[in-house]
C-alpha distance (Angstrom), angle and dihedral (degrees) to the residues before:
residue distance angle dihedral
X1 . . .
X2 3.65 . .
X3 4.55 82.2 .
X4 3.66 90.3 50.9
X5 4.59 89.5 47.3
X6 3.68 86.1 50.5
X7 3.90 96.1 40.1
X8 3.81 77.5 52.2
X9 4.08 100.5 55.5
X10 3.37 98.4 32.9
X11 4.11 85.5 52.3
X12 3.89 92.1 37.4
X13 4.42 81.7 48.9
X14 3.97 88.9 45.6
X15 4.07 88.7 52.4
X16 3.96 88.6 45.8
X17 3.46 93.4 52.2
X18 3.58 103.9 34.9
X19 4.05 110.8 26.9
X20 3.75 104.8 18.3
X21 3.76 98.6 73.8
X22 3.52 90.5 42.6
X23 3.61 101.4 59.2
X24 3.87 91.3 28.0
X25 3.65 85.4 56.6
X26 4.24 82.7 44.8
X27 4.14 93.4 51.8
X28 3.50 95.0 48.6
X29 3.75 96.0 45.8
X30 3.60 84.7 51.0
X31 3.92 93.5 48.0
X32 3.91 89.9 50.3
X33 3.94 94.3 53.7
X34 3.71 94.6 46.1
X35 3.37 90.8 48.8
X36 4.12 94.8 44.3
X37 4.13 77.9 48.0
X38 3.68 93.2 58.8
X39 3.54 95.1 39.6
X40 3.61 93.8 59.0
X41 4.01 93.0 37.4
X42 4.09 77.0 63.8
X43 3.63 94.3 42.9
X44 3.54 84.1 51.1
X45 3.87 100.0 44.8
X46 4.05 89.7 52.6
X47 4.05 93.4 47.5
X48 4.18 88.3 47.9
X49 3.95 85.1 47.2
X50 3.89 88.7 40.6
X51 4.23 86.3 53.7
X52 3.54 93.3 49.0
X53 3.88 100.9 53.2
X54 3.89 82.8 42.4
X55 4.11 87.1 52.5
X56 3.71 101.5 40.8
X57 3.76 91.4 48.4
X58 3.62 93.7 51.6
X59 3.62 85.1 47.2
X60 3.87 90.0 56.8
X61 3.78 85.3 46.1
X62 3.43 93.3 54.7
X63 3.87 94.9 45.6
X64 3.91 95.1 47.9
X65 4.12 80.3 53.9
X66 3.89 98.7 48.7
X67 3.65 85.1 52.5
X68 3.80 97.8 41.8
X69 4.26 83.2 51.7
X70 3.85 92.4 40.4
X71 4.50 86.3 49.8
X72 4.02 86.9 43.6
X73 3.69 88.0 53.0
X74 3.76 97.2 43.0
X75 4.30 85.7 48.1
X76 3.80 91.4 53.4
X77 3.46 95.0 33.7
X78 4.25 83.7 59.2
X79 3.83 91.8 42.5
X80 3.79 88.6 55.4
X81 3.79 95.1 45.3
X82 3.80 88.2 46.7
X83 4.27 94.7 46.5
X84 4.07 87.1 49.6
X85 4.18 93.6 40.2
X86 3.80 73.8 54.4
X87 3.57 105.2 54.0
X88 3.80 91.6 40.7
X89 3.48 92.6 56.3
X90 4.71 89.3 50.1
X91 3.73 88.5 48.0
X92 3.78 95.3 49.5
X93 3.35 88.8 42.3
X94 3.63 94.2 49.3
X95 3.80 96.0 41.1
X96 4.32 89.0 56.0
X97 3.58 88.5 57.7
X98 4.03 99.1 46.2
X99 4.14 73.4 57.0
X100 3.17 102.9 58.2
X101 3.72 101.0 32.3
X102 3.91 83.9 53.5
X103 4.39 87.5 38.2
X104 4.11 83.4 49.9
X105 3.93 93.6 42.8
X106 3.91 91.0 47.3
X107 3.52 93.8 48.2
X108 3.97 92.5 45.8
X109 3.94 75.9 59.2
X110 3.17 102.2 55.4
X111 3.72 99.7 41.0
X112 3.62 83.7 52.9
X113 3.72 97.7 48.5
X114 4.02 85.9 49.4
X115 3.45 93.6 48.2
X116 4.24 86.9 55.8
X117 3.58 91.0 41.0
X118 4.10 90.6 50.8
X119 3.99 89.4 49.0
X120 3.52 86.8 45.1
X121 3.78 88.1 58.3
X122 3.40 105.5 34.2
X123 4.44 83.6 57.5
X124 3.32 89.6 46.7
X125 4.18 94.1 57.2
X126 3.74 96.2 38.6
X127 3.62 87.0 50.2
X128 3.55 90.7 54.6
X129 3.72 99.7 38.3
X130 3.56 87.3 46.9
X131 4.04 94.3 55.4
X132 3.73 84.4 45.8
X133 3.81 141.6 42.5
X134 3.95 106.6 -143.1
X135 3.35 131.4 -161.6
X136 4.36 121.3 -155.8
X137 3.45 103.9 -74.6
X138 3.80 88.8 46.1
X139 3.58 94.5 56.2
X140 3.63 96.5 42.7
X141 3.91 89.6 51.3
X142 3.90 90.9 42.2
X143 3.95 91.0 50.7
X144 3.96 94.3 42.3
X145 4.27 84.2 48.4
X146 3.70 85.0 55.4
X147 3.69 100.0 43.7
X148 4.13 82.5 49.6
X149 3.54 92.3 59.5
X150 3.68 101.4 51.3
X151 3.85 92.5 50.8
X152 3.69 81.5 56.8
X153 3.87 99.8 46.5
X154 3.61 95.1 38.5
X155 3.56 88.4 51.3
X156 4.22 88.4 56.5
């Protein structure tokens, strides 16, 4: 027994010396890599995390400037709408009263023109009734002779 306790320490000594160091040196080169390992998965967990704050704010930025453009657009696109609505409405304008200044002128015309016409006539029968006394029938064939005529100039 006392061979077999020696065997022992001189084996357990041999292992010490000769395989301990080794694969103590092993383990705790092992230990330092996993922990550099998870020290950079963290490092690398907080710079993903770091990207996506980074991403989702520019993605609100962007967002609060798409609808800035699209409320811009929708302001100019009323201030355009109103500006034309506007000139539409001057140019009608405008083009009614050319019409009746031009409906007022042509019937200023044409009252005058009847007016010449009627003077016209009205010479024309006391001239004749002057040169001639009628009787009835002479008037009422004189008159319808007159009325004749004018359906024929007026249709000219």
């Amino acid at each position: 027994m006392l061979f077999i306790l020696v065997s022992f320490i001189i084996l357990a000594l041999a292992v010490k010396h000769f395989a301990w160091g080794p694969v103590t040196k092993m383990m705790d080169a092992r230990s330092e890599k996993i922990t550099g390992d998870l020290d950079y998965a963290d490092q690398e967990r907080a710079r993903a995390k770091k990207l996506a704050t980074e991403r989702e704010n520019a993605l609100k930025n962007s967002r609060a400037e798409a609808v800035g453009i699209v409320n811009k657009a929708k302001e100019s696109g009323e201030t355009q709408k109103k500006s034309i609505l506007s000139d539409a409405h001057s140019e009608a304008e405008e083009v009614r009263q050319r019409a009746r200044s031009d409906a007022q002128k042509a019937k200023q015309d044409a009252m005058a023109g009847a007016q010449k016409d009627i003077a016209n006539l009205s010479l024309e029968i006391a001239s004749k009734v002057i040169s001639k006394e009628l009787n009835a029938d002479d008037q009422k064939s004189l008159i319808d002779s007159y009325i004749k005529e004018l359906t024929v100039n007026e249709s000219k």
